[in-house]
C-alpha positions in Angstrom: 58.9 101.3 30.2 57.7 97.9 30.9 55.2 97.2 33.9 57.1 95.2 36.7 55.9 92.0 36.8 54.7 90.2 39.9 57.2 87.6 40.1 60.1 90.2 40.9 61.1 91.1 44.2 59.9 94.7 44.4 62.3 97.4 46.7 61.1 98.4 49.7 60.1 102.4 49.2 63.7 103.8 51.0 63.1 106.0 54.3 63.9 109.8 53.6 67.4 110.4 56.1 66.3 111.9 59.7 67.0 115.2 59.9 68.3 116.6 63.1 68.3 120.3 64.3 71.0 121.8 65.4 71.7 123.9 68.1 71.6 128.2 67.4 75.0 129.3 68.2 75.1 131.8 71.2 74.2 135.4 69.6 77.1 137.7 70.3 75.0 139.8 72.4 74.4 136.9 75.0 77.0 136.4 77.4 78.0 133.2 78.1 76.8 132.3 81.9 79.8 131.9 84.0 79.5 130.4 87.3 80.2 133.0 90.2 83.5 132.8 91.9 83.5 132.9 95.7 85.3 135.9 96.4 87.8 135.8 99.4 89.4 139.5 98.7 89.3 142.4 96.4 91.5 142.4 94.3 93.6 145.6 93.9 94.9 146.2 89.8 98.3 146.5 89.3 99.0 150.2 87.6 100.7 148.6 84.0 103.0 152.0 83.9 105.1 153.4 87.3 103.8 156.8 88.8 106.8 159.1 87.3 107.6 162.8 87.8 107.9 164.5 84.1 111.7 165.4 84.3 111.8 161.0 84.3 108.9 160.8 81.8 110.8 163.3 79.7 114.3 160.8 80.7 112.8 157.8 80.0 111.4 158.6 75.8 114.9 160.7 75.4 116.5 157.0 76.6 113.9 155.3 73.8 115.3 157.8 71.2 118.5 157.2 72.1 117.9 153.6 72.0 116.8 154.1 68.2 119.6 156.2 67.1 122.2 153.7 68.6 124.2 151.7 66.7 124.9 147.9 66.3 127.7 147.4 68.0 129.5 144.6 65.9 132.0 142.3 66.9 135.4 142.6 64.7 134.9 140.1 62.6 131.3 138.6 63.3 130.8 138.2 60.0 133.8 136.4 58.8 133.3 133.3 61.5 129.6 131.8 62.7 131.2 131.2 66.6 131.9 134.9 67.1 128.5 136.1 65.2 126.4 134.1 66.6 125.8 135.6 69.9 126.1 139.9 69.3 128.0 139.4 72.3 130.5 142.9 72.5 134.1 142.3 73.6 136.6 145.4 72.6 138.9 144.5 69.6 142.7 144.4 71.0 144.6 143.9 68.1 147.3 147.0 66.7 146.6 147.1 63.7 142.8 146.6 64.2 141.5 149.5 61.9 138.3 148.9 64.2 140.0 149.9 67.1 141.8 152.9 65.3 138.1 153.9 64.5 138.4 153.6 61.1 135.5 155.0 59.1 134.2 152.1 57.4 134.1 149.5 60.2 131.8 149.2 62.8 131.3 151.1 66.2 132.9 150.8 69.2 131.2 150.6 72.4 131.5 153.8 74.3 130.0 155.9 77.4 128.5 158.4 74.8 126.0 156.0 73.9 124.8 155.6 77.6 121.0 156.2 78.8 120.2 159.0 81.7 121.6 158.2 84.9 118.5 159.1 86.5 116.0 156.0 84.2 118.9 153.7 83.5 117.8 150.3 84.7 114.2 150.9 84.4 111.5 148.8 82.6 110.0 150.6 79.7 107.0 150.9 81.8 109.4 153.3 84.3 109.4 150.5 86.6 112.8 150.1 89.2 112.6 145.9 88.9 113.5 143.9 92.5 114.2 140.4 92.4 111.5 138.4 95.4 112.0 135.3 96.7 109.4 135.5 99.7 105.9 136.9 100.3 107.9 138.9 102.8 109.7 140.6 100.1 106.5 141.2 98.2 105.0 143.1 101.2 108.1 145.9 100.7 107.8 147.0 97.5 106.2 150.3 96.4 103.6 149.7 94.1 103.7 153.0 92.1 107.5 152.7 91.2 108.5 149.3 91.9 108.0 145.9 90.1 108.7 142.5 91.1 110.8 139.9 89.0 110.4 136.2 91.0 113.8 134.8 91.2 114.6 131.9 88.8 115.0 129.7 91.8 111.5 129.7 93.2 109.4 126.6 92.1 105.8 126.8 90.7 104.3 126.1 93.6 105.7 128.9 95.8 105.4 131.2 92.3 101.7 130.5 92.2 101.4 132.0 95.6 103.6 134.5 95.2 101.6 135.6 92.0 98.8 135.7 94.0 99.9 137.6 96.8 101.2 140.5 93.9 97.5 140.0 92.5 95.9 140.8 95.8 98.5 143.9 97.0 98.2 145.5 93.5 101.8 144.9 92.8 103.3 144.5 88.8 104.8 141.3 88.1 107.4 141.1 84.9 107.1 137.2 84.8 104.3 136.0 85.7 103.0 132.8 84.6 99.5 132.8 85.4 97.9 135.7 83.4 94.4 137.0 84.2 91.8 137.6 81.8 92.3 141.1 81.2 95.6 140.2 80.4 95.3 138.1 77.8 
């Protein structure tokens, strides 16, 4: 390799790239520090399952059996045209020669009051809950907390819902659709 000669140019020695450090994550045994909310009441947590005698408890998982063992109740001929398919709505066939109404063996179920629930947890939530439909704080104020759960009505705006929610947050009270969940919620 020759000796660089004097009369060219020689490159300036090239700076090594700066290094920068980067922040340690957060070990997982280091919380986060969250700043403290000013409390203005306890909050009261809303039971997630209704306070039930046994003979309902017993009721309410023969209704979940039941609810396996039932049938798909199809539509006479759902499956021969998209419009009547499409929706697993039930309407009874009507026809007289409709081997589906003649309970034929090979065609689908019929609807029938043999396939009904208990009287005594028909209605209920799966939780055992009796739902009641609030439009008002008022409302809110009535309902028993251990076997009652609120539904807001589909009318109420999100401004009235928020405090609503809130109200059912501080009384203790289980809300089916809320829109605000908490953090032990999610």
């Amino acid at each position: 390799m020759a000796d660089p000669s004097p009369s060219t140019p020689t490159a300036a020695p090239a700076t090594p790239p700066v290094r920068r450090r980067r922040k340690a994550a957060p070990k997982a045994a280091e919380a986060p520090k969250v700043p403290a909310k000013p409390e203005a009441a306890p909050e009261v947590r809303a039971p997630r399952r209704a306070t039930l005698s046994p003979e309902r408890a017993r009721l309410l998982a023969l209704r979940r059996a039941l609810a396996d063992r039932r049938p798909i109740f199809g539509r006479q001929a759902a499956n021969r045209y998209w419009r009547i398919g499409r929706d697993g709505a039930w309407r009874a066939p009507r026809g007289l020669q409709s081997k589906q109404r003649r309970h034929y063996g090979y065609r689908s179920q019929i609807v029938s009051i043999g396939y009904r629930s208990p009287a005594a947890v028909r209605g209920l939530t799966p939780g055992g809950f009796r739902p009641v439909v609030v439009r008002t704080p008022e409302e809110l104020e009535r309902i028993d907390v251990r076997t009652e759960a609120a539904i807001i009505a589909r009318t109420v705006g999100t401004r009235r819902r928020l405090t609503l929610e809130e109200t059912a947050r501080r009384r203790g009270v289980h809300l089916l659709n809320p829109i605000v969940t908490s953090e032990r919620e999610a």
